[in-house]
C-alpha positions as a Markdown table, in Angstrom:
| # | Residue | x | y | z |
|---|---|---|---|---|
| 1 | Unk | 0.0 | 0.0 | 0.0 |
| 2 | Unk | 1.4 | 3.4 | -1.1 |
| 3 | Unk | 0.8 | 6.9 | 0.4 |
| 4 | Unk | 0.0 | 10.0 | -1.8 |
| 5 | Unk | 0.1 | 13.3 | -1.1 |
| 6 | Unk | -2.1 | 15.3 | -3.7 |
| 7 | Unk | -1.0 | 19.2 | -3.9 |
| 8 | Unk | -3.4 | 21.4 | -6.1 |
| 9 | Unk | -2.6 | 24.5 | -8.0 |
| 10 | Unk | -3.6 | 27.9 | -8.1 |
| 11 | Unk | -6.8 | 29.3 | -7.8 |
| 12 | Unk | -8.1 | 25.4 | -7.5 |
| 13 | Unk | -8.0 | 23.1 | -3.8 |
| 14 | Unk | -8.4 | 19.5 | -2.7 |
| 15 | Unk | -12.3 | 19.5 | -4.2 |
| 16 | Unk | -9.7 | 19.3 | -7.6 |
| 17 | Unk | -8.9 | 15.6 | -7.0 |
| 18 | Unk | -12.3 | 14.7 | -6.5 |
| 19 | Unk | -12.3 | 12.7 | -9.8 |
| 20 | Unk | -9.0 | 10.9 | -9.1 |
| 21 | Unk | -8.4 | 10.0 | -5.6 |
| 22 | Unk | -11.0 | 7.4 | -5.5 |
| 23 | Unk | -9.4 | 5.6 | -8.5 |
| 24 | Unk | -6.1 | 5.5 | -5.8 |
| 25 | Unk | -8.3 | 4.6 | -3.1 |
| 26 | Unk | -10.3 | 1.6 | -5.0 |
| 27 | Unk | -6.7 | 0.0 | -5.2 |
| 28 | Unk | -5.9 | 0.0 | -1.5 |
| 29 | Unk | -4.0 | 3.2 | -1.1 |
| 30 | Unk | -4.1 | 6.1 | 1.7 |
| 31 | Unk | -4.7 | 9.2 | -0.5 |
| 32 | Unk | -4.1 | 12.8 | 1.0 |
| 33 | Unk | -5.8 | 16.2 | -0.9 |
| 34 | Unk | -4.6 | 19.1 | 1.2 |
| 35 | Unk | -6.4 | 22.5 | 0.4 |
| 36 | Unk | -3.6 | 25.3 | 1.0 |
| 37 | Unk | -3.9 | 28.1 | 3.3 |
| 38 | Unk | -6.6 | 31.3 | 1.7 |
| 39 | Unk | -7.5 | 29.0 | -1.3 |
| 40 | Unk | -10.7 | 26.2 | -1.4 |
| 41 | Unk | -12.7 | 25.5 | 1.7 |
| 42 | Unk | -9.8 | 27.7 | 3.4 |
| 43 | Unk | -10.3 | 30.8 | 1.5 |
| 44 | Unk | -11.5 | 32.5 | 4.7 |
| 45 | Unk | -7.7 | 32.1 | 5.9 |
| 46 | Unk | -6.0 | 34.2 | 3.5 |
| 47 | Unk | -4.0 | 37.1 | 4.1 |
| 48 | Unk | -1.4 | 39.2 | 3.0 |
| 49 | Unk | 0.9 | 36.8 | 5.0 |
| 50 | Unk | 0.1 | 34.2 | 2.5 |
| 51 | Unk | 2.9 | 33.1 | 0.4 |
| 52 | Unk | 5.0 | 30.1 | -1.1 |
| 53 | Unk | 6.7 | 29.2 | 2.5 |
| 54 | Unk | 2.9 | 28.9 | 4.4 |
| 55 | Unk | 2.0 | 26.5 | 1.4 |
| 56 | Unk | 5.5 | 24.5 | 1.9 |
| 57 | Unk | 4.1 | 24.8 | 5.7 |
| 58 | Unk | 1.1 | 23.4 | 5.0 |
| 59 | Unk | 1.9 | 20.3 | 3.3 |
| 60 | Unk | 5.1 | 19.8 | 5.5 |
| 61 | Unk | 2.9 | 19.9 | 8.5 |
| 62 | Unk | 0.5 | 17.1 | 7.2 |
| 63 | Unk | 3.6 | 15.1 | 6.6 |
| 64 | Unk | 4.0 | 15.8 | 10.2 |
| 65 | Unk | 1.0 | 15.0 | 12.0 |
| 66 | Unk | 0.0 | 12.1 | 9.8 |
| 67 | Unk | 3.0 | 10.5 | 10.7 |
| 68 | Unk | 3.2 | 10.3 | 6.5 |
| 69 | Unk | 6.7 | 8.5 | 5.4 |
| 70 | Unk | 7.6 | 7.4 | 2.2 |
| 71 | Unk | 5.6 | 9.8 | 0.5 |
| 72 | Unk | 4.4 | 9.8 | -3.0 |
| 73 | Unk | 3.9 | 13.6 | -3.2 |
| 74 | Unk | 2.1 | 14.9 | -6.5 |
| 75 | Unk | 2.2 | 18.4 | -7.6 |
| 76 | Unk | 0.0 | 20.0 | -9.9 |
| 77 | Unk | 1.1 | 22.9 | -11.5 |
| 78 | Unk | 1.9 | 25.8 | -9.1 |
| 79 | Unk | 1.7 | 22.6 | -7.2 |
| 80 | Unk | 5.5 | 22.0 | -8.3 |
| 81 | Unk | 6.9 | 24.7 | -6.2 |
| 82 | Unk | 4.8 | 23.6 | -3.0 |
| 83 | Unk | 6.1 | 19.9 | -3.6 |
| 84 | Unk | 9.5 | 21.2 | -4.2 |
| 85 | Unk | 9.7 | 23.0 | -0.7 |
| 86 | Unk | 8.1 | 20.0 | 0.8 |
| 87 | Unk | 10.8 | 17.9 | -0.3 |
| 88 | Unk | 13.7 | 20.0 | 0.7 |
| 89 | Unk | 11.9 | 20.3 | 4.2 |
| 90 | Unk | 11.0 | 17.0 | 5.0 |
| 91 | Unk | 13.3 | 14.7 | 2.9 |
| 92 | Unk | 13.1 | 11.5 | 5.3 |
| 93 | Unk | 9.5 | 11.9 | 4.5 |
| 94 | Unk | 8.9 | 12.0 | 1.0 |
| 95 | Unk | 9.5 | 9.0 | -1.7 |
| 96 | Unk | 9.3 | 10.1 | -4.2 |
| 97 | Unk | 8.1 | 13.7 | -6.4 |
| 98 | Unk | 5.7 | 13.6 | -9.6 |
| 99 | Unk | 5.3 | 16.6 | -11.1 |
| 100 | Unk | 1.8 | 16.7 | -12.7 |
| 101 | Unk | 2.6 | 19.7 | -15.4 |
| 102 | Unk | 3.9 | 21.2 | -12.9 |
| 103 | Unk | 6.5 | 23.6 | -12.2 |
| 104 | Unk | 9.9 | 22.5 | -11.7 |
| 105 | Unk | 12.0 | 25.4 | -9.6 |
| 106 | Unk | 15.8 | 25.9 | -8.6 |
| 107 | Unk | 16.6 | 27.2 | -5.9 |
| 108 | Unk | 16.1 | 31.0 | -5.9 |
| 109 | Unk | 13.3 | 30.7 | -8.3 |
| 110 | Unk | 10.1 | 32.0 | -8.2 |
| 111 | Unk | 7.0 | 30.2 | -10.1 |
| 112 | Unk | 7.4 | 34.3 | -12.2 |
| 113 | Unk | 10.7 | 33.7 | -13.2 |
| 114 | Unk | 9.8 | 30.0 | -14.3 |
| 115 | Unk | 7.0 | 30.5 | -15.9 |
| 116 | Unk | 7.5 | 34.1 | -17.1 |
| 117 | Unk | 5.3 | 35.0 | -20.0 |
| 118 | Unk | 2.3 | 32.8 | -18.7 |
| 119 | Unk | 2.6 | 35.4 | -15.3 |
| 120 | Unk | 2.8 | 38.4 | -16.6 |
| 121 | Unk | -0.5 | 37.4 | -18.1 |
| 122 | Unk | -1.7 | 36.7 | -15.0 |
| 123 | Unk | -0.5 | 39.3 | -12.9 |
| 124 | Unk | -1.4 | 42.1 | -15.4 |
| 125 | Unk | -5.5 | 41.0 | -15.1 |
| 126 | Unk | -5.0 | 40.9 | -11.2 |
| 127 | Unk | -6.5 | 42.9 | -8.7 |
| 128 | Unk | -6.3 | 44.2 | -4.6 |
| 129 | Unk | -9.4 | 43.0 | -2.3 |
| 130 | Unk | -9.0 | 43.6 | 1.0 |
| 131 | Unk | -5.2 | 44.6 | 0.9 |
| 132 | Unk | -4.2 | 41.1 | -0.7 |
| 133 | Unk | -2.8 | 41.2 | -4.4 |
| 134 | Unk | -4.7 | 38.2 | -6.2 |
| 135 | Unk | -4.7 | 36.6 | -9.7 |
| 136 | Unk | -6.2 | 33.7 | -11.7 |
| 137 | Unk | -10.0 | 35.4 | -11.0 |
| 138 | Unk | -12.5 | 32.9 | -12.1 |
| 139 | Unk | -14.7 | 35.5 | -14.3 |
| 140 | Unk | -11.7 | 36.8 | -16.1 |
| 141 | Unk | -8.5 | 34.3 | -16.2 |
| 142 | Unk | -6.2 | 35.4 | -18.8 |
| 143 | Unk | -4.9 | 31.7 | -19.7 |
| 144 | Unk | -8.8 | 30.2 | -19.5 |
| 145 | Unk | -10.2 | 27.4 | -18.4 |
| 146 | Unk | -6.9 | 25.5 | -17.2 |
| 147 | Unk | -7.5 | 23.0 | -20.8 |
| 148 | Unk | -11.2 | 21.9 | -19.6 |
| 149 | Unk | -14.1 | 21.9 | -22.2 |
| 150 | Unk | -16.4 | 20.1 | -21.2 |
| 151 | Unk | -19.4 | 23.0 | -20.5 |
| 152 | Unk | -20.8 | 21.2 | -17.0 |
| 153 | Unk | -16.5 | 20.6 | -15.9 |
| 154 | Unk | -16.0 | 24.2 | -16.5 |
| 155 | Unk | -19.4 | 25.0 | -14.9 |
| 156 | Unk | -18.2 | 22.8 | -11.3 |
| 157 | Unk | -14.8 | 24.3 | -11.4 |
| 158 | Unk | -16.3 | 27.8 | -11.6 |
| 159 | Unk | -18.3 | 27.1 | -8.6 |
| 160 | Unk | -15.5 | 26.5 | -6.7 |
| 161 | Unk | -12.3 | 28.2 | -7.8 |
| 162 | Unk | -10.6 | 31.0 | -5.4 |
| 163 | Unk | -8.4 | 34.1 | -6.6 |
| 164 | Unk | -5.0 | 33.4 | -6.0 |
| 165 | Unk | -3.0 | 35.8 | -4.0 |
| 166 | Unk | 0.1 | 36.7 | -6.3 |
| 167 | Unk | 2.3 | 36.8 | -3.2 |
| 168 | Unk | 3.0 | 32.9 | -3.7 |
| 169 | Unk | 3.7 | 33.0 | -7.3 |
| 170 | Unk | 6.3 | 35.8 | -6.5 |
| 171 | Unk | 8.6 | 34.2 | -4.0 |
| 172 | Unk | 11.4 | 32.9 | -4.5 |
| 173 | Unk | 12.4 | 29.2 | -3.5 |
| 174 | Unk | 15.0 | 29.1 | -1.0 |
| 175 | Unk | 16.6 | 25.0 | -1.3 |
| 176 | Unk | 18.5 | 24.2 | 1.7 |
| 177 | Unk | 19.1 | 20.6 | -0.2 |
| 178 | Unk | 18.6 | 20.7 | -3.4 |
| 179 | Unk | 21.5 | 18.2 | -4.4 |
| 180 | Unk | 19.4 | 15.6 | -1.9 |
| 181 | Unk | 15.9 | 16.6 | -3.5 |
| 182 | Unk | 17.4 | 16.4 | -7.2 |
| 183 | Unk | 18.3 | 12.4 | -5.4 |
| 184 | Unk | 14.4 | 12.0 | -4.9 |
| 185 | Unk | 12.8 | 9.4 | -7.7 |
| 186 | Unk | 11.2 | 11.9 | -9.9 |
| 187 | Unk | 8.9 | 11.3 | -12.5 |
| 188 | Unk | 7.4 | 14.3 | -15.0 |
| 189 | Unk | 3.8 | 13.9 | -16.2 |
| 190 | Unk | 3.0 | 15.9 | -19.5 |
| 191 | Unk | 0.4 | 17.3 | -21.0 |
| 192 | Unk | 1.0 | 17.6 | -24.5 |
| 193 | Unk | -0.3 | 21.1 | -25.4 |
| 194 | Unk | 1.3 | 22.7 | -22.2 |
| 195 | Unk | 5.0 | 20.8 | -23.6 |
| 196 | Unk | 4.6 | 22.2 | -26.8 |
| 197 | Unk | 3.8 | 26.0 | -26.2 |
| 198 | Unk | 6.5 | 25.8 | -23.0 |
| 199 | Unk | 10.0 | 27.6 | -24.1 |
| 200 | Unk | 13.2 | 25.7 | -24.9 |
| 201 | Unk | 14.8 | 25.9 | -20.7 |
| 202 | Unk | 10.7 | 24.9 | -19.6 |
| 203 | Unk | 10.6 | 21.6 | -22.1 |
| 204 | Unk | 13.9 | 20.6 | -20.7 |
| 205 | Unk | 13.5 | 20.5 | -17.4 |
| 206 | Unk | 9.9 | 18.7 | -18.1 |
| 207 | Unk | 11.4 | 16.0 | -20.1 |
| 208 | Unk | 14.3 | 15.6 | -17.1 |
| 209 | Unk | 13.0 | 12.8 | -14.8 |
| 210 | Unk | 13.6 | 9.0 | -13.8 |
| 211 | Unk | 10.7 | 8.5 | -15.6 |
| 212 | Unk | 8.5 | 10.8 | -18.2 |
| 213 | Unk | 5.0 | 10.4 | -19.4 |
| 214 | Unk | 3.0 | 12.5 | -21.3 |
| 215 | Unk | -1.4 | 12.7 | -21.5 |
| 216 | Unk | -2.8 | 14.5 | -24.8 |
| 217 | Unk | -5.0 | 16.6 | -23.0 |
| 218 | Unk | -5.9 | 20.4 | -21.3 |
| 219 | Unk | -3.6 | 21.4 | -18.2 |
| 220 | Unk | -6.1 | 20.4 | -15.3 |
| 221 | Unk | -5.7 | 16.6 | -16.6 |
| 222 | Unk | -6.6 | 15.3 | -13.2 |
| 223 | Unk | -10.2 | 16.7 | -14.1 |
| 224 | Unk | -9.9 | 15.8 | -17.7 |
| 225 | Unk | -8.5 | 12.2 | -18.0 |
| 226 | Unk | -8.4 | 11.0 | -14.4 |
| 227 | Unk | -8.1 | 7.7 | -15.3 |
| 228 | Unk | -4.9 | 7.9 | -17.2 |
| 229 | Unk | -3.3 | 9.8 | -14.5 |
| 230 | Unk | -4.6 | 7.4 | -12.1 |
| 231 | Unk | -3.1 | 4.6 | -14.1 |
| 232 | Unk | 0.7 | 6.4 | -14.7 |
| 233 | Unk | 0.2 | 7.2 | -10.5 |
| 234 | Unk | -0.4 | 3.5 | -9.6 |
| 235 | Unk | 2.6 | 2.2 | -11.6 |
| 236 | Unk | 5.0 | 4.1 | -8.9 |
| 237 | Unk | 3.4 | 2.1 | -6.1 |
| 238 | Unk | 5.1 | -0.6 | -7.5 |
| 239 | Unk | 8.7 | 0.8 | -7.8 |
């Protein structure tokens, strides 16, 4: 029996994995969906305070307090520089690291300097509320429907989508052991139109992995094609 850790991405929370986790769970594994702090169901927890370290918090603490070991800890997207953090934080802890097209940061980067054209986007159609900078509005999302296009999928994740406050895409990564999390079993999973628009140094570090797999589909593929996620995320439970 394996352990996974599911970390969402911006704007979206654990209700993401909803399609998914049962697929894990039907095979006899314990599956984890941790909503980060201001985003989700915990929305009425953000602050200006909020930023890439209380995300690494959050997931290292549920590491923590589960008494979690041997971790399979997925990251979705922004969800690659929570997972990141989380590895470089609690590396007795964590197995291995599956970046779901996700972001894959050195230390000293920030998700705007990995991802650079995609944020300005972003952070040019953002807005203040409440003295917190936020992006990735549902009404008015520069980069769309995160790849879903299916009218009642984009319908649900409307309903439950949070602005994202830009505070966590702006931080930089600070790596305390990043030759150890480099170490970590690492496996990169695709999504073909997301490889193909990303820029020469982006494709490279997503095709750089123990193992790479790739899903011809929009960027929220756990939503999309849950099933062929859920078979690529089994296969590592038998490494």
């Amino acid at each position: 029996m394996a352990t996974y850790v599911l970390v969402h991405g911006g704007g979206h929370g654990g209700w993401c994995w909803r399609r998914l986790a049962p697929l894990l769970r039907a095979e006899g594994h314990d599956v984890y969906t941790p909503t980060l702090t201001g985003l989700g169901e915990r929305v009425h927890l953000l602050s200006p305070d909020v930023d890439l370290d209380t995300h690494i918090t959050d997931v290292v603490g549920l590491l923590k307090y589960e008494d979690l070991t041997d971790v399979i800890l997925v990251g979705h997207s922004y969800g690659g520089m929570v997972i990141t953090g989380v590895a470089d934080r609690a590396l007795s802890r964590v197995g291995q690291l599956v970046y779901l097209d996700g972001s894959r940061p050195r230390d000293g980067e920030s998700l705007a300097d990995v991802a650079e054209d995609a944020m300005a986007k972003i952070w040019s159609a953002g807005r203040v509320v409440n003295g917190v900078e936020l992006v990735l509005f549902p009404d008015t999302n520069p980069l769309g429907s995160f790849g879903v296009t299916e009218t009642e999928d984009i319908a649900w994740m409307r309903s439950k989508l949070t602005p994202h406050p830009w505070n966590t895409f702006a931080q930089p990564i600070r790596l305390a052991n990043q030759a150890a999390v480099a170490r970590i079993p690492r496996t990169n999973i695709n999504c073909t139109p997301t490889l193909q628009a990303r820029d020469e140094e982006a494709r490279s570090r997503a095709l750089d992995g123990d193992r790479v797999w790739e899903v011809d589909t929009g960027h929220d593929l756990m939503i999309t094609e849950p099933d062929a996620v859920a078979a690529m995320l089994l296969k590592l439970a038998l490494l």
